[in-house]
N, C-alpha and C positions, 0 to 999 in steps of 0.2 A: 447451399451452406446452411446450417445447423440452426442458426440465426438470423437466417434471415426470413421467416416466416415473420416473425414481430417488427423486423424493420420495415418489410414490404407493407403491411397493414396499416402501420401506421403512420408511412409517408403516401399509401393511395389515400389514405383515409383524410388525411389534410388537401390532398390534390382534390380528390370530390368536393366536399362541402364548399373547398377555396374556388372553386372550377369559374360559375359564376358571376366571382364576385369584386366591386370595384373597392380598390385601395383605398383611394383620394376617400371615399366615405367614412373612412376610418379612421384616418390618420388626425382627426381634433380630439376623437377617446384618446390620445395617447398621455400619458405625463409629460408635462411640459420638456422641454429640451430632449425629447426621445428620439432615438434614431432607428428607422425602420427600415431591414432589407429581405427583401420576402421573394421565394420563386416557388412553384406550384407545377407539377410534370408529373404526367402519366406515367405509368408504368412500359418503356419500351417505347413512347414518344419522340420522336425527333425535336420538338419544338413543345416550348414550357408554356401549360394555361394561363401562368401568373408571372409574368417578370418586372419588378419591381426592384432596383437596385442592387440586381443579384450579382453585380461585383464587388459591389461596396464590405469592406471586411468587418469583422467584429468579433469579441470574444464568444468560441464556441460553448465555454464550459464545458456539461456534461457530454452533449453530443461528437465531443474529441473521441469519448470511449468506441463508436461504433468505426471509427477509421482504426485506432489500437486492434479491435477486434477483426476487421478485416487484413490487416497486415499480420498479426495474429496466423490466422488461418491460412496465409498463404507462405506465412515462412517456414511455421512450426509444427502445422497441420493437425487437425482435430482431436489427435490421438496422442498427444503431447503431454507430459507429465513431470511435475517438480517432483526432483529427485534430493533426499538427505540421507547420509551416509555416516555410518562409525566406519571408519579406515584404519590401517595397519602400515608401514612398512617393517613393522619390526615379528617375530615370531609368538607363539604360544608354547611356555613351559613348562608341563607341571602347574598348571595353573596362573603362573606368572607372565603378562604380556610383555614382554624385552622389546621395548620401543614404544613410539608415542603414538598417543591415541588419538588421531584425528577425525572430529566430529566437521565433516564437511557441506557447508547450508547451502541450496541449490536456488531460495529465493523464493518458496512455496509459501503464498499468503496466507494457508490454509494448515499448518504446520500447527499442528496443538502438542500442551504440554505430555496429555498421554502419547503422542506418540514417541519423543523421546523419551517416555518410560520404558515402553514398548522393546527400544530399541536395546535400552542398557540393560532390559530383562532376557533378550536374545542373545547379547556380549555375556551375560550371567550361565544362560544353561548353555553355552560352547566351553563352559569352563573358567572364565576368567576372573579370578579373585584381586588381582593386584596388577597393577601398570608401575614398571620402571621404566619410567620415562615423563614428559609432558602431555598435558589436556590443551588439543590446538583445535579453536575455534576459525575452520578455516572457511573466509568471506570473499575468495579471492573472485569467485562469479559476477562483480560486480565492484566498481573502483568510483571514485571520487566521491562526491559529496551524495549524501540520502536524498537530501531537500532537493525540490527540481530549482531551478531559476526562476523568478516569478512567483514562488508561492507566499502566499501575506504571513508576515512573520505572527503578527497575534494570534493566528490559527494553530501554532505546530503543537502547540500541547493537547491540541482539540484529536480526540481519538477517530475521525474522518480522514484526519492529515497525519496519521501516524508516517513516519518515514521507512516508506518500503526498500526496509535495506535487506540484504543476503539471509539474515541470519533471521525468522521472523517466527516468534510463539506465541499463542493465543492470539494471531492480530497486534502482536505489540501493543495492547494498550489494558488499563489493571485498573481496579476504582476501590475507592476508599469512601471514610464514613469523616464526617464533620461534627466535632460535639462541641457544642456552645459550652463556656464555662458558666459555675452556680452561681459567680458572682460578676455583675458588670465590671469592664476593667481589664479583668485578668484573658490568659489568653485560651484561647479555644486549642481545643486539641484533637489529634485525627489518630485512628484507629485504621492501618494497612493490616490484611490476612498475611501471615507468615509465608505463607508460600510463593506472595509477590516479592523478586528480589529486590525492590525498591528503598531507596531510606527516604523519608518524608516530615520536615521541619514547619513545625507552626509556628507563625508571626500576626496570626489575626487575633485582634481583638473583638471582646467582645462586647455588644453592646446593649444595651435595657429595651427591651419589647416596646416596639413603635420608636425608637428614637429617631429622628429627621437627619441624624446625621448618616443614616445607613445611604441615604440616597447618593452622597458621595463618595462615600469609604467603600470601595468597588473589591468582592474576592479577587485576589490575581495569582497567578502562581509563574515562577521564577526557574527555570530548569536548569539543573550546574551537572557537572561530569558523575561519569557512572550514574546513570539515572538517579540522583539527589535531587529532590525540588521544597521549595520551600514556597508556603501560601504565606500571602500577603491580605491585608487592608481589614476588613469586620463582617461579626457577622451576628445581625440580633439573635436575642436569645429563641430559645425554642424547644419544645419540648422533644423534637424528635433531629436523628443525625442526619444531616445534609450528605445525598450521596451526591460523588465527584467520580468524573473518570476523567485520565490522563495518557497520552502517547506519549508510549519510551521512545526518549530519546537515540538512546546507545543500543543498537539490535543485539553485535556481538556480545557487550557485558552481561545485557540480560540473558540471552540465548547462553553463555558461558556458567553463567550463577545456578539456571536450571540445569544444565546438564551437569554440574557440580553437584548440586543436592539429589541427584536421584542416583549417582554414584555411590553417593554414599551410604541413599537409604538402603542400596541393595549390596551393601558390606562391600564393593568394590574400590580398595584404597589404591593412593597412585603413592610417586618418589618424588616428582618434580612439582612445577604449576602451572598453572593454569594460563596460557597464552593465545595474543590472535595468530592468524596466518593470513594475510593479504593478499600474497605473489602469489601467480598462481605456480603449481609445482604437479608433477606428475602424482597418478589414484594411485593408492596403496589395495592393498588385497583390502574388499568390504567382508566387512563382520556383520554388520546390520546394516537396512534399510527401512526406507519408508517412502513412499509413493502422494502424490495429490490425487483428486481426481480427474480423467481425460480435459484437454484443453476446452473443448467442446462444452463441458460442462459448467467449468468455471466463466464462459465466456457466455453464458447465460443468465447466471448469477450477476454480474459485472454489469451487464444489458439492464437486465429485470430492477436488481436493486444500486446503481448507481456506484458501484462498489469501486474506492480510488484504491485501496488497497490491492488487489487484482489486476485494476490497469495498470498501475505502472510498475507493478513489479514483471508482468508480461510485456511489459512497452521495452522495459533494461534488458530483458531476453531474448528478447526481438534482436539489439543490436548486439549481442554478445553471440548469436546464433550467426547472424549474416555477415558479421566480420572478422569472430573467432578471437575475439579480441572478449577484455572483464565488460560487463554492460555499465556504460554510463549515459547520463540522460543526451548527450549527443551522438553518441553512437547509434543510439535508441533512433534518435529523430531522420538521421540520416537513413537509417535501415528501411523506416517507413516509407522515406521519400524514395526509395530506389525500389524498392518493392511493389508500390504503388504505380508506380512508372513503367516498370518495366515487365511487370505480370498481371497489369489491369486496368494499364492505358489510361491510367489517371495521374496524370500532371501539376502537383501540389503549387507549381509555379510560385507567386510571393508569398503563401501560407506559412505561419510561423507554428512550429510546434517546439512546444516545450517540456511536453510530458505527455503520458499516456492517457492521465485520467482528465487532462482539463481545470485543474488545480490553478497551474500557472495562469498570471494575469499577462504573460506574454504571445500566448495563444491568439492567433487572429484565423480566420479562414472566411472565404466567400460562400454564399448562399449558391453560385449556381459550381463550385465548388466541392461542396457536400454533397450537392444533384447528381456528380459525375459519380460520387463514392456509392450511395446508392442505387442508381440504376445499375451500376456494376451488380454491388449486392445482389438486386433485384432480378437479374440475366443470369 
């Protein structure tokens, strides 16, 4: 497999150096109330160098991403690609498309705003001046909540935890400027590019260079519907703008807002408006597309830079492939567990999974656990 040259390396590479070596000498460096569960295995070993409470569980975090990845590979297969769609069911006439236009998101983390330009510039030279009918942002790939269970609320605004819903542009997540006001008091104000479809409300005050009370008056920002947020608390003065980035809450709204404004920059007017589409419903003829890159690829990226975005949006594909069913984070977990089981003789047993990237705090998995997911890899 594709990736597992970097997993193999650097679990021999811990096995070597670890090979030697005794626990108990270790375990007083640790921070106090620290819990330690450590295993150490050759590559094609029968029996581990190191075994140290390797069933004792604990939160995996990042290392969740290399089981996503292997489940990944074995349901979707290397050559696997996010798929987004302009759709039809109605005709072309004379210019005018007689039915709605369904812009259909397949869940592609990797979905940038040019290429739904792309796409409306391809609807444009087939001809298409005007849509009677509706713009259906349709997210049916993927049902229930964005957020996994377990992820810590104070994080969701943070652009690492954007929420990998269906509908996903630039990464879901936009940044803005911060400008102290001239005078102490008054309130600071923020500067978004036009092209983010965001609305963004100031409530920070601002306060006299060095003042002691900044040490409490903490920035916070407040997320409300259709991605609306409003900052919160102070900010001393300063001569230059504080940059801020934020993850969209609302995938559809935003992913609808852009395809909205590039309709229109390319003189293509509609009749109706702009609406979701959740159910899932039979494809219409495509007018356009646009492609990710091979699974294989992305699953490198994910590996290499820690990327939650990519796990769990392939974690919700995962189970919406093997059940045929919208992907949701249970569907997800169960898909892995049966996958795992039944194509690579790993048995997740009490292991809890909650999401693809490791996000969730309800994540637990054992050390020799992991052992099995890799020597797989590694075979």
């Amino acid at each position: 497999m594709r990736f597992s040259r970097f997993i193999i390396g650097l679990t021999a590479g811990i096995a070597l150096s670890a090979q030697a070596a005794n626990i108990d000498e270790y375990i007083n460096q640790l921070p106090a109330g620290a819990n330690l569960a450590f295993m150490a295995q050759k590559v094609g070993s029968p029996t581990p160098e190191i075994d140290y409470h390797s069933q004792q569980m604990a939160l995996p975090a990042s290392t969740q991403k290399v089981i996503t990845a292997l489940a990944a590979l074995l349901q979707l297969g290397p050559d696997f690609r996010f798929t987004t769609t302009l759709e039809t069911k109605g005709s072309l006439d004379g210019g005018v498309l007689k039915g709605d236009l369904i812009a259909r998101f397949g869940g592609d983390p990797t979905l940038r705003r040019q290429d739904i330009r792309n796409m409306v510039a391809t609807l444009k030279k087939a001809g298409v001046q005007r849509i009677e009918g509706n713009v259906l942002i349709d997210t049916s790939i993927f049902a229930s909540h964005d957020k996994a269970p377990g992820w810590p609320w104070n994080d969701m605004t943070q652009c690492f935890s954007a929420p990998p819903a269906a509908a996903i542009v630039d990464r879901n997540c936009f940044s803005v400027s911060l400008y102290s006001a001239q005078k102490p008091g008054d309130l600071a104000f923020i500067r978004v590019a036009s092209y983010y479809p965001v609305t963004m409300f100031s409530q920070v005050r601002t306060l006299p260079r060095g003042s002691s009370e900044a040490q409490y008056c903490e920035l916070d920002v407040v997320p409300g519907d259709l991605n609306r947020y409003t900052l919160t608390g102070c900010l001393p003065q300063r001569s230059e703008p504080l940059p801020l980035a934020f993850a969209i809450q609302d995938g559809a709204s935003y992913a609808g807002a852009i395809l909205k404004a590039e309709l229109t920059d390319a003189d293509i007017t509609w009749s109706g408006t702009l609406l979701r589409q959740t159910l899932a419903n039979d494809p219409g003829t495509v007018l356009a597309s646009t492609q990710s890159a091979p699974l294989h690829d992305l699953l490198r990226i994910m590996l290499k830079k820690s990327d939650n975005m990519i796990a769990d949006t392939v974690f919700r594909t995962i189970g919406h492939a093997r059940f045929s069913v919208p992907g949701t984070w249970r569907a997800g977990s169960d898909a892995v567990r049966q996958i795992l089981r039944q194509q690579a003789g790993v048995d997740l047993g009490n292991t809890i999974i909650a999401d693809g990237s490791g996000l969730s705090r309800h994540n637990l998995i054992a050390p020799a656990t992991m052992m099995q997911v890799l020597q797989y890899i590694a075979q």
